[in-house]
N, C-alpha and C positions, 0 to 999 in steps of 0.2 A: 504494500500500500504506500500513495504516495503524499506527500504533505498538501500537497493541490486537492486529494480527495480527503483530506480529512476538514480544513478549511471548508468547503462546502459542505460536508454535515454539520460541521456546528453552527453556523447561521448566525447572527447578532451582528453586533458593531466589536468593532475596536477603540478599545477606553484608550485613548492619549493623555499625555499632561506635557507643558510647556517647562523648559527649566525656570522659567523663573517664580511660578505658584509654590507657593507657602505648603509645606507640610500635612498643615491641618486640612488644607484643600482636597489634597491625595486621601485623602485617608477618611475624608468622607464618601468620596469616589467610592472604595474599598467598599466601604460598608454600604452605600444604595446599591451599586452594582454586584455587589456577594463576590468580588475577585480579592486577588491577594498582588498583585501586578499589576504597574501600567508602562509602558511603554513611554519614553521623551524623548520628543522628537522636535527637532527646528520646522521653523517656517513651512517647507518645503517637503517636510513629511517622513526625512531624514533620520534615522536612528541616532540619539545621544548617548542614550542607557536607559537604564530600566531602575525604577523605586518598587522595594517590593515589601514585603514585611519585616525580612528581614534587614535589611537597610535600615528600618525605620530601628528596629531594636537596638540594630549596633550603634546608629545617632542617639538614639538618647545615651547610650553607656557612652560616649563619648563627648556629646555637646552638652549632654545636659536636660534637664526640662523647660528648656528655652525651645525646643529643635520642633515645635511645630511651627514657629514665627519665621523658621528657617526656610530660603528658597532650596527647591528641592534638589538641583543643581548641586548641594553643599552634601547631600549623601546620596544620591543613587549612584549606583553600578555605572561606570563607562565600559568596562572589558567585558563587554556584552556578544556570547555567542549567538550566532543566528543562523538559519537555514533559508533553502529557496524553495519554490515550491515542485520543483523536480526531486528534490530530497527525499530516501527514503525512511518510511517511520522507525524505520531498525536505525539508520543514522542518526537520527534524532535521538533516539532513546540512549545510544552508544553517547552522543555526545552530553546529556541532559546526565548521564553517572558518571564523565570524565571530568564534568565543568561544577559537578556538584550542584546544579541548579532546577528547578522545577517548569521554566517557561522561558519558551527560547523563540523572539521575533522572527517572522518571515518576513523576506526583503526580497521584491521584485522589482526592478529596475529601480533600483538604489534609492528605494521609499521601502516604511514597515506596513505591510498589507496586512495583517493577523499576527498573532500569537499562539503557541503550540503549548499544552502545558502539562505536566507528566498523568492528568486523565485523561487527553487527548491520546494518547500513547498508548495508558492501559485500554482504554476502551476499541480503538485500532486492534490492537493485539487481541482482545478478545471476540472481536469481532470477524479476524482472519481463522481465530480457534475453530470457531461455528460453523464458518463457510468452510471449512478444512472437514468438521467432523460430519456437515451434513451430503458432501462430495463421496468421503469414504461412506456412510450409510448407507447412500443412492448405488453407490455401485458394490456393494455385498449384496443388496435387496437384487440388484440386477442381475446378479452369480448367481438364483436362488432358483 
């Protein structure tokens, strides 16, 4: 399976945030849209990095509890892995256990078009399980 077709099953919008919005701003995001990720990006639609939860945790053990007044720019991730959508989901997932991370932007012609996140992955893979196991059922029933 490819990351083009997993992109079209999940259907939605892609949550953006701008680097220079405040903390508190993201993090309402977080909680109306039930994600843990958003993607920042310039102008242009550009990848900068990503503010995730975990970001947030590591600002405050480091700034303090000033770090929602904080532009976001000041803790998210820049060394941000990403995939394309020719990518496959065994890649992704390969890369999502070597980068230690849960949500990894896709980037088509040098803008981020969605985000992949490690239950896009399980649910792929369990998805390929089904179609794998109802392939072999259909043809033992056809042996018979």
């Amino acid at each position: 399976m490819r990351v083009s077709q997993v992109l079209k099953g999940k259907g939605g919008g892609l949550i953006k945030a701008a680097p220079d919005e405040r903390v508190w701003a993201v993090l309402r995001r977080f909680q109306t849209h039930g994600i843990g990720t958003v993607v920042v990006t310039d102008d242009q639609g550009r990848l900068l990095g990503t503010l995730g939860e975990r970001d947030v945790i590591h600002g405050l053990a480091t700034k303090g509890k000033n770090l929602l007044d904080f532009p976001i720019r000041d803790v998210m991730t820049t060394d941000v892995p990403t995939c394309t959508l020719d990518d496959a989901i065994g890649q992704v997932e390969q890369l999502m256990t070597d980068r230690r991370t849960r949500h990894i932007p896709v980037i088509d012609d040098e803008r981020v078009i969605g985000v992949i996140s490690i239950g896009d992955v399980v649910k792929a893979r369990l998805d390929d399980d089904e179609l794998e196991r109802r392939i072999l059922r259909d043809m033992a029933r056809a042996r018979e």
